[in-house]
C-alpha positions as CSV (number, residue, x, y, z in Angstrom):
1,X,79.3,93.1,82.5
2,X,79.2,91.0,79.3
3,X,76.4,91.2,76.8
4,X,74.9,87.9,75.6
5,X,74.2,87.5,72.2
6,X,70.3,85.5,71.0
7,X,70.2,82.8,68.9
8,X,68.6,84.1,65.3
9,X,65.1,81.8,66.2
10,X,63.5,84.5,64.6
11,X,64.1,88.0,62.6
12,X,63.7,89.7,65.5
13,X,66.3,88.1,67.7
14,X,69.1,88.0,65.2
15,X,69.8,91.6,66.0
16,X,69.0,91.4,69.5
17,X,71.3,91.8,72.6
18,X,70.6,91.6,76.2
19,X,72.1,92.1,79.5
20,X,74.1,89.1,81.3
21,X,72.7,89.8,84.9
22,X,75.8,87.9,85.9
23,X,76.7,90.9,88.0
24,X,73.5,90.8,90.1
25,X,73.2,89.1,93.4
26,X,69.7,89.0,94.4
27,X,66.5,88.5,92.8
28,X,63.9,90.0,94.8
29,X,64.0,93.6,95.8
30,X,63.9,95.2,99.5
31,X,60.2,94.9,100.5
32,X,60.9,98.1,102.8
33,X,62.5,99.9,100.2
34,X,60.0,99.7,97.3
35,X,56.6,101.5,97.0
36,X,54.0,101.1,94.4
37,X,54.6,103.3,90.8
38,X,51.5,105.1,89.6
39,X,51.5,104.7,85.8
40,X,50.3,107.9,84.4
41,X,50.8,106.9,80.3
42,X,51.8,111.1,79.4
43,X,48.6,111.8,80.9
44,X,48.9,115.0,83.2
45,X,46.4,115.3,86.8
46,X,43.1,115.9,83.9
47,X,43.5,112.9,81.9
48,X,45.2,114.8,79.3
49,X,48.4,114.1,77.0
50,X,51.1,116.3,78.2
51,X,54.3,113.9,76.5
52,X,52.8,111.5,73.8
53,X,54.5,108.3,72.2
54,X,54.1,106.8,76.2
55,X,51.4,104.2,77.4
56,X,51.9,100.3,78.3
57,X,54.8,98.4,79.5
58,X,55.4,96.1,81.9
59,X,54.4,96.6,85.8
60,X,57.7,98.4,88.2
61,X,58.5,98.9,91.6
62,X,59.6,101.9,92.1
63,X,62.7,101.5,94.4
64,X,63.5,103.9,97.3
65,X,67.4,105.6,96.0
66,X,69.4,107.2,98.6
67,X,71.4,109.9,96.1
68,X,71.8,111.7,99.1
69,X,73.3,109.6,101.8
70,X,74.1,113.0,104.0
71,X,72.4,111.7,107.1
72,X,74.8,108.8,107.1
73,X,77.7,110.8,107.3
74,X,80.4,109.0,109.1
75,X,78.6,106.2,108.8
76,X,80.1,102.7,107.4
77,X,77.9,100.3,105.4
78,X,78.1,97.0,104.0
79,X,77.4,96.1,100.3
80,X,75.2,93.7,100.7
81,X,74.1,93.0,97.3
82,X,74.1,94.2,93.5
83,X,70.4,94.5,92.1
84,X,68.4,95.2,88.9
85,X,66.3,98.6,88.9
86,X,64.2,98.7,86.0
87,X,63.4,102.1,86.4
88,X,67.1,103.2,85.2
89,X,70.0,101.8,83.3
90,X,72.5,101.5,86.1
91,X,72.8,98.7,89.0
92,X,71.9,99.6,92.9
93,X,73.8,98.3,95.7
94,X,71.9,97.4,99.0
95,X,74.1,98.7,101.8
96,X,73.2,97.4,105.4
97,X,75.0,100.6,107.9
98,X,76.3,99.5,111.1
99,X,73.7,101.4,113.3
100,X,71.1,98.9,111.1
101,X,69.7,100.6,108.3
102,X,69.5,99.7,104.9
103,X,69.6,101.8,102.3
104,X,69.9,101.7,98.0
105,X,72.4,103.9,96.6
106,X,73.6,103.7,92.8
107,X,76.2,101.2,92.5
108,X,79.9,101.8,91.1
109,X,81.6,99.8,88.3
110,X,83.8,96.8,90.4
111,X,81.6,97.3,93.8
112,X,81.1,93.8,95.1
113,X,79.1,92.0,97.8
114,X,81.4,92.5,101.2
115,X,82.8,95.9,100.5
116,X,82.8,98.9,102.6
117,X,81.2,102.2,101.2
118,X,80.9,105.3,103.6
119,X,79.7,108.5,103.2
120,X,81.9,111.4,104.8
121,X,83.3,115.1,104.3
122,X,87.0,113.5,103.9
123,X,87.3,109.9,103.4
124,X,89.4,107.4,101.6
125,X,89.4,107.5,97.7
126,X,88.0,104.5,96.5
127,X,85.1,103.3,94.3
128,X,81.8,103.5,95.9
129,X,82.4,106.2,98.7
130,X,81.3,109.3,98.6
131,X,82.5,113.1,99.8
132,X,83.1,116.6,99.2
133,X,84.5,117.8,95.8
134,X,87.0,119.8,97.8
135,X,88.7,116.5,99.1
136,X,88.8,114.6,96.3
137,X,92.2,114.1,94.5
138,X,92.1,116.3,90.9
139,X,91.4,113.5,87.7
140,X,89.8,111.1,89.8
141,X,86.7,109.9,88.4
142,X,83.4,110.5,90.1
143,X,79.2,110.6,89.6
144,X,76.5,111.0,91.3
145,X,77.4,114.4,91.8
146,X,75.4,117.1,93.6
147,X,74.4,120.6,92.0
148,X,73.2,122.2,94.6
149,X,74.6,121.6,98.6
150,X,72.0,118.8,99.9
151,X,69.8,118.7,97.2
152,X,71.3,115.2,96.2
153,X,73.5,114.0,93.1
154,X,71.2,115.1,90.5
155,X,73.6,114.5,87.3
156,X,76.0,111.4,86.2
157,X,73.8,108.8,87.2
158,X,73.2,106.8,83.9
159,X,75.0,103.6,83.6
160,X,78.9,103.6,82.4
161,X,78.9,107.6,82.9
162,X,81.8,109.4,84.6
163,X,82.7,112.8,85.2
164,X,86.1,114.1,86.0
165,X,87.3,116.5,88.7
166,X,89.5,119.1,86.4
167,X,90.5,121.2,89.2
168,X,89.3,123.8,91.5
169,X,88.8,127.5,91.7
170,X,88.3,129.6,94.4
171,X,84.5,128.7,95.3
172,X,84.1,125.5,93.0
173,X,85.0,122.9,91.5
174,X,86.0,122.7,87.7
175,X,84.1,119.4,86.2
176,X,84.5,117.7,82.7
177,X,81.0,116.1,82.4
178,X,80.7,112.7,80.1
179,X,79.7,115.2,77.4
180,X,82.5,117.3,77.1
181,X,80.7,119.9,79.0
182,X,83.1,122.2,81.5
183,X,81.0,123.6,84.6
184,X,81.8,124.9,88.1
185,X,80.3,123.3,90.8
186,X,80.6,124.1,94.3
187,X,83.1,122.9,96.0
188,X,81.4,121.6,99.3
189,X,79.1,119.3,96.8
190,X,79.4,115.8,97.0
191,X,80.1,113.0,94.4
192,X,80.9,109.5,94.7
193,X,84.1,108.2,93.6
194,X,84.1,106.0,90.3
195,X,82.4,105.1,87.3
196,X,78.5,104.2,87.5
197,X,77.7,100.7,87.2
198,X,77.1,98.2,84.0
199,X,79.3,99.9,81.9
200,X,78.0,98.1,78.6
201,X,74.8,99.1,78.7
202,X,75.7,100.8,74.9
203,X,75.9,97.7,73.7
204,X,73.0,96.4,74.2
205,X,70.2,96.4,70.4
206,X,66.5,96.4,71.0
207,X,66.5,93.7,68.3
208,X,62.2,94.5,68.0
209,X,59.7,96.8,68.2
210,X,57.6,95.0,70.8
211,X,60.9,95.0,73.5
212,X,60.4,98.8,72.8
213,X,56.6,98.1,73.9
214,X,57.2,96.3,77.2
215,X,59.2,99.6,78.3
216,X,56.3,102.0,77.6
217,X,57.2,104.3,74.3
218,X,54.5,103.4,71.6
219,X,54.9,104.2,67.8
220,X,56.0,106.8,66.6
221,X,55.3,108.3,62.9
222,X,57.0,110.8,60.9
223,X,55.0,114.3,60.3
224,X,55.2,114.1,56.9
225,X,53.2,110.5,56.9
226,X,50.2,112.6,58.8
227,X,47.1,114.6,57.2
228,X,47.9,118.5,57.3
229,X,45.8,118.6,60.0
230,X,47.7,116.7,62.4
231,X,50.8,118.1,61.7
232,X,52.6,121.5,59.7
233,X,54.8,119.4,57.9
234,X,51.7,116.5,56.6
235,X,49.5,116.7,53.3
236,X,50.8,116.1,50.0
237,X,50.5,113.2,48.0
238,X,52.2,109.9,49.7
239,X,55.6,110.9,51.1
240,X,56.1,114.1,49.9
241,X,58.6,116.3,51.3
242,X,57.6,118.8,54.1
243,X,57.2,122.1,52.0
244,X,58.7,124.6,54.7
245,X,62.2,126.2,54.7
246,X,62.2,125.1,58.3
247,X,61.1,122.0,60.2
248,X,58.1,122.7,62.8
249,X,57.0,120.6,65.9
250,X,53.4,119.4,66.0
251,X,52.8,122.1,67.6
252,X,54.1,125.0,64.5
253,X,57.2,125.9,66.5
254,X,60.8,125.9,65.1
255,X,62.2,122.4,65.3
256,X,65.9,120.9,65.0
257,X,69.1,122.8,65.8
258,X,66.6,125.8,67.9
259,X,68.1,126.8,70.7
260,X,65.7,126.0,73.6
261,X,67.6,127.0,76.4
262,X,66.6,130.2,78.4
263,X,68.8,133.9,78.6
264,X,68.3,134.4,82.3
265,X,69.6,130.6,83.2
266,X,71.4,130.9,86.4
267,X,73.6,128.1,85.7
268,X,74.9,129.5,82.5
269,X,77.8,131.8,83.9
270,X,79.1,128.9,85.4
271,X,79.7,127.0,82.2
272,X,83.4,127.3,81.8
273,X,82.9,125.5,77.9
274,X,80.2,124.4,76.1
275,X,79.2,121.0,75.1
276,X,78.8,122.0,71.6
277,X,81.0,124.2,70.5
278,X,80.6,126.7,67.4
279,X,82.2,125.5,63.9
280,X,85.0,128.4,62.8
């Protein structure tokens, strides 16, 4: 998917790069596969700010994603088209199955209009279908893939992300996720087969702060710009440095190269490497 340049009209757009859509084949989404989404702003179920810098943006349809696709199992479908989802980065494929249903699943980089996907425990290895870890090839590329058996791929779904399959080991599966990260997975997950769709979505440059506006985040400001009341590292005369031998959140905690992640994780013993790993 190419990325199309603006013409420098004005300061803003001389930066500025947008998607071609060239890839997309329909306009208008499913009207049985979209529901109304609630915009909530940060606000939690009182009215309060729970995550702040959100509010704004323009009006979504929240669109119905099979990341499953279990209950198809066996199942052949029909790419019917390649759609826009503004509620992530990646492209979803509308799949008409032979027994009639149609479902949106996250579409792979070179799925076209006409192809066949199916969903299966041993199938054929191309892009776009999707089985068990176990039966897939070792290297192949893959996303989408489940953590848990028939919860649903819950990782590798952002646009141009792969992971590979590194091997397997008794139980699991040995995955190289795109961040260098090297976990087991269990080998009766599934994953589908290829890279995720509109693989240059890095290329793409705000250009402006109001394009940043129309997707929800609002301003943000440095702590050292606020009154020492509204933040640890605010106060001082104009932009004066923060005064602390260690950053703090808003909040007073320890900020910016904290570990945050919890002793008793479950998942941790079945982290074969690290994605950051310690400087000798």
């Amino acid at each position: 998917m190419p990325v199309r340049q603006q013409k420098p009209t004005t300061p803003g757009r001389r930066q500025m790069t947008i998607a071609d859509f060239s890839e997309l084949t329909k306009k208008r989404p499913e009207k049985r596969l979209t529901m109304g989404k609630q915009r909530i702003s940060g606000r939690n179920n009182l009215g309060r700010v729970t995550v702040r810098h959100r509010g704004g943006g323009h009006k979504r349809l929240l669109r119905i994603v099979d990341f499953k696709q279990i209950d198809k199992l066996g199942v052949p479908g029909t790419v019917k088209a390649i759609e826009y989802d503004p509620n992530r980065s990646a492209r979803l494929a509308l799949v008409h199955y032979a027994d009639g249903d149609k479902r949106y699943i996250l579409a792979a980089d070179g799925l076209k209009v006409g192809d066949q996907v199916v969903c299966a425990h041993r199938t054929k290895v191309k892009p776009g279908n999707r089985m068990r870890l176990e039966h897939i090839p070792v290297g192949f590329k893959i996303f989408n893939i489940e953590m848990q058996m028939g919860k649903g791929g819950q990782i590798v779904r952002s646009a141009g992300t792969t992971a590979t399959l590194v091997g397997l080991d008794g139980l699991h599966a040995i995955i190289q996720l795109p961040s260098g990260e090297m976990r087991k997975i269990r080998r009766e997950c599934f994953a589908s087969i290829g890279t995720v769709s509109n693989i240059d979505h890095h290329l793409i440059t705000i250009g402006k702060a109001g394009r940043i506006r129309w997707m929800g985040r609002r301003p943000q400001v440095l702590g050292k710009s606020m009154n020492a009341v509204d933040h640890p590292h605010g106060g001082g005369e104009g932009h004066s440095p923060i005064g602390l031998k260690r950053p703090k959140t808003p909040w007073g905690k320890p900020a910016l190269g904290v570990k945050t992640r919890k002793r008793k994780n479950r998942s941790s013993s079945l982290i074969i490497r690290r994605r950051l790993r310690k400087k000798k």
